[in-house]
C-alpha positions in Angstrom: -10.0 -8.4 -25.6 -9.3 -10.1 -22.1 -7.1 -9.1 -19.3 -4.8 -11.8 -17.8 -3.5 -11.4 -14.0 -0.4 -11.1 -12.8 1.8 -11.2 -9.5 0.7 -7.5 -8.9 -3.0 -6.7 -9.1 -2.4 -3.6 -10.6 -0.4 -4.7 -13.7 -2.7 -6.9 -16.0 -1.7 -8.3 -19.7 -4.5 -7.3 -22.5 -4.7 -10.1 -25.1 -6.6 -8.9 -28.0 -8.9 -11.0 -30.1 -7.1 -12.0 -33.1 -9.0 -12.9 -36.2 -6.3 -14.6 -38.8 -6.9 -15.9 -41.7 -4.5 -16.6 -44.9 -4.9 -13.7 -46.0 -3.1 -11.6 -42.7 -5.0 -10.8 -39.3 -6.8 -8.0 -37.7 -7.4 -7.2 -34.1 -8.6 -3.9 -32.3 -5.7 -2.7 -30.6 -7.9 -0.4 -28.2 -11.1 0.4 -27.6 -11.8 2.6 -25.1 -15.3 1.1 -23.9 -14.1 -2.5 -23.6 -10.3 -1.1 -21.9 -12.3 0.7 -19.5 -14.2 -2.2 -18.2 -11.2 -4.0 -18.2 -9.0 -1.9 -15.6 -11.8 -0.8 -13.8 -11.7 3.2 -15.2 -12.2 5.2 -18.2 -8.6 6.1 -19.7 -7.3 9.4 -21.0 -4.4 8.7 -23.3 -2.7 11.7 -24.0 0.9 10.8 -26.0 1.5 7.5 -28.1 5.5 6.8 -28.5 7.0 5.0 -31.1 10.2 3.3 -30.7 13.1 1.0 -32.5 16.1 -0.4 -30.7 18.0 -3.4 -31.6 19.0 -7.0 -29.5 20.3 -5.9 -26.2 19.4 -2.3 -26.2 18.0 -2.3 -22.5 15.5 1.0 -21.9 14.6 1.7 -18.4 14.3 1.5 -16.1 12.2 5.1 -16.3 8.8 7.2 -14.4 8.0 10.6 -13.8 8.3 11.9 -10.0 5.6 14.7 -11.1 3.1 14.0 -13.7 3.5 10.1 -13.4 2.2 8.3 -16.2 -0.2 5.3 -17.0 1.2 3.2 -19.8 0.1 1.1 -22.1 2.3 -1.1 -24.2 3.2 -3.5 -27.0 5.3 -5.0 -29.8 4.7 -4.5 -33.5 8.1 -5.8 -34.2 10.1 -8.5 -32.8 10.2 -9.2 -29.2 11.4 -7.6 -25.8 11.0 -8.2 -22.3 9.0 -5.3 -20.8 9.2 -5.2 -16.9 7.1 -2.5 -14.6 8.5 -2.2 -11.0 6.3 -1.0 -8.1 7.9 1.9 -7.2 4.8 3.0 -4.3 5.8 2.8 -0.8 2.3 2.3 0.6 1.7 -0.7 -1.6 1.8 -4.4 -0.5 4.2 -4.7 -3.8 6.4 -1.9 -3.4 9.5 -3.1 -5.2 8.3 -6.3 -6.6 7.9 -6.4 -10.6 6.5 -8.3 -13.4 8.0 -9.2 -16.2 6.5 -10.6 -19.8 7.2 -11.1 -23.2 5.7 -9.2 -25.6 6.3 -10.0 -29.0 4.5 -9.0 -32.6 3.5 -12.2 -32.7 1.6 -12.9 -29.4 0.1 -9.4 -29.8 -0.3 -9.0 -26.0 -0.1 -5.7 -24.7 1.0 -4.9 -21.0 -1.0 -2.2 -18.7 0.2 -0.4 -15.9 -0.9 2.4 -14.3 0.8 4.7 -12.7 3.6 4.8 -10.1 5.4 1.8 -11.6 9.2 2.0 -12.9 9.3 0.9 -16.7 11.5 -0.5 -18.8 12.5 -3.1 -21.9 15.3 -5.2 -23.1 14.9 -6.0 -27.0 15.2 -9.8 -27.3 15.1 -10.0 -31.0 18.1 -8.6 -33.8 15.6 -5.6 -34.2 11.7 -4.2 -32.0 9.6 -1.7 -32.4 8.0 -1.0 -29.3 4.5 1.2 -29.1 2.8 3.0 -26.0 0.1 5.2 -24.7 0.9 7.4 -22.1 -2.0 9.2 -19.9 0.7 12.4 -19.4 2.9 13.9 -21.3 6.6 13.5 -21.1 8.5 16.3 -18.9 12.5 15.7 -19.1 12.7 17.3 -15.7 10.5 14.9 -13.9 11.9 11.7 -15.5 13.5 9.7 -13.2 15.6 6.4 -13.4 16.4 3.1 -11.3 19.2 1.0 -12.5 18.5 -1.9 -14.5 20.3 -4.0 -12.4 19.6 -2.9 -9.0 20.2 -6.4 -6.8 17.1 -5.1 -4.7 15.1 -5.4 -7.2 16.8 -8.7 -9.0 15.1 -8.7 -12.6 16.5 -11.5 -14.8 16.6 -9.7 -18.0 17.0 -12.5 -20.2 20.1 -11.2 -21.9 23.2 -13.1 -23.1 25.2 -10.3 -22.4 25.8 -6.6 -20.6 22.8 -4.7 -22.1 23.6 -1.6 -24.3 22.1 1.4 -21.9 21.8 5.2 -22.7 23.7 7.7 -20.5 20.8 8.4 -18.6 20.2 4.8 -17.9 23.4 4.0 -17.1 23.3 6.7 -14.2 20.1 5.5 -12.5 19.1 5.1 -8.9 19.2 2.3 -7.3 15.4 2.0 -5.4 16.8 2.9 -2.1 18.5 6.0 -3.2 15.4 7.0 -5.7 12.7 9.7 -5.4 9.5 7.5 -5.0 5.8 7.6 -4.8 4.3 7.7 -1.4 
């Protein structure tokens, strides 16, 4: 398993180390030890979430005000583009964001901690999407930015206008949004 920079120090990719043969392939998905040493603390996963959406659902872009979560994420089915927003006033990067394919088959995961915005748009006709949370989920904390906020100027790779939940579709643009100091 090795971590892989990007823009924001914060936000890493975890490639796993995929032994394939004809027969299939097998990689550890996590190990606590080795994850540890590779974001620089010892992780407390508390929730895993299981999802399935289909080519242009768009999810996100979501964070809890209270209780803010650490997440952990990947594709076991098909392919999305999963972005995390810096949503952290004090930080260098507040409102920058990183953006990455994750597919099921580059089996790369994406790690960010908390205090980042998160979201996906499926890429594929179907995905099913899989993370670890460090919190638990608390409907009245959840909070949303808007997808297409032109502050924040995410190219979602879609063709067309993303299918988006009620929720989503009323989110906060990040100058109107409750943020993290």
């Amino acid at each position: 398993m090795k971590a892989i920079q990007t823009g924001i120090p914060d936000l890493l990719i975890i490639e796993p180390r995929v032994f394939g043969d004809d027969r299939g392939f097998f990689y550890e998905s996590f190990n606590r030890l080795k994850f540890a040493g590779l974001v620089g603390r010892d992780v407390d996963f508390v929730q895993d979430n299981h999802s399935r959406s289909v080519k242009g659902v768009l999810r996100g872009l979501h964070y809890q005000i209270q209780h803010p979560q650490a997440k952990l994420v990947r594709v076991v089915q098909g392919s999305v583009l999963d972005v995390a927003v810096d949503i952290r006033k004090s930080s260098p990067t507040f409102g920058r964001h990183v953006a990455v394919e994750l597919s099921a088959e580059n089996k790369r995961m994406f790690w960010m901690p908390e205090g980042f915005a998160h979201g996906f748009a499926v890429l594929s006709d179907t995905a099913e999407f899989l993370y670890k949370t460090t919190d638990y989920w608390f409907s009245e904390h959840e909070r949303c930015l808007r997808w297409d906020d032109p502050a924040l100027a995410i190219d979602w790779q879609l063709a067309s206008p993303p299918a988006l939940s009620i929720k989503d579709a009323q989110g906060k643009n990040l100058k109107d949004a409750e943020l993290f100091d």
